[in-house]
N, C-alpha and C positions, 0 to 999 in steps of 0.2 A: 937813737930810737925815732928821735921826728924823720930823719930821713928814710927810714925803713916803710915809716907811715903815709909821707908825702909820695914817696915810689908806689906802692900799693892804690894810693888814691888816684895817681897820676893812671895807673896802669886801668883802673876801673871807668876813669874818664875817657881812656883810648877807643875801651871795649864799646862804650856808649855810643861814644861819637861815630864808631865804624857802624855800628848797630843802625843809627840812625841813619846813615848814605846808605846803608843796604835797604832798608824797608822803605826809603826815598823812592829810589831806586825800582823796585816792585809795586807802587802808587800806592804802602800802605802810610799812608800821610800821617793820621794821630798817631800809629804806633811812633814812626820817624819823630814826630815833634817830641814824642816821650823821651825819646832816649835821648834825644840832644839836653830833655832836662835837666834829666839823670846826668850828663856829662857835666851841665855846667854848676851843679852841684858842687863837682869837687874840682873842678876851673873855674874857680870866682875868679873875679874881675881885678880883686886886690890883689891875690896871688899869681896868677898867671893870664895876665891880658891877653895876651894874643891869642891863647887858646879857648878862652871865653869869650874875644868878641866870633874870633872862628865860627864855636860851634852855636854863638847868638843869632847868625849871619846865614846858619844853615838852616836852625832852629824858623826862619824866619820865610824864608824860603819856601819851607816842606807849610809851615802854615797858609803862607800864602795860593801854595797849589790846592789846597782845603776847599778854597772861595768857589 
């Protein structure tokens, strides 16, 4: 069952993370930062590093174009 549930979490972190390169992408900046949050919600840092610091690193990015 955790697997079942980590696949689904994983699959909703995917969707976020694309979510946020796409609205990046179109120069909708806060939306983009939303969704990267939404991603790293369920890519904590404990569980899957590399795709936490990823979408912390795009997260960071799409804020900084904000400025």
């Amino acid at each position: 069952m955790i697997a079942v549930v980590d696949e689904a979490n994983d699959a909703r972190a995917i969707v976020q993370n694309n979510l946020g390169a796409a609205l990046w992408r179109q120069g909708k900046l806060e939306e983009a930062v939303a969704a990267y949050s939404e991603a790293m919600k369920e890519w904590t840092r404990e569980r899957v590093p590399l795709e936490f610091t990823d979408a912390l690193r795009e997260k960071t990015r799409a804020a900084r174009s904000e400025e």
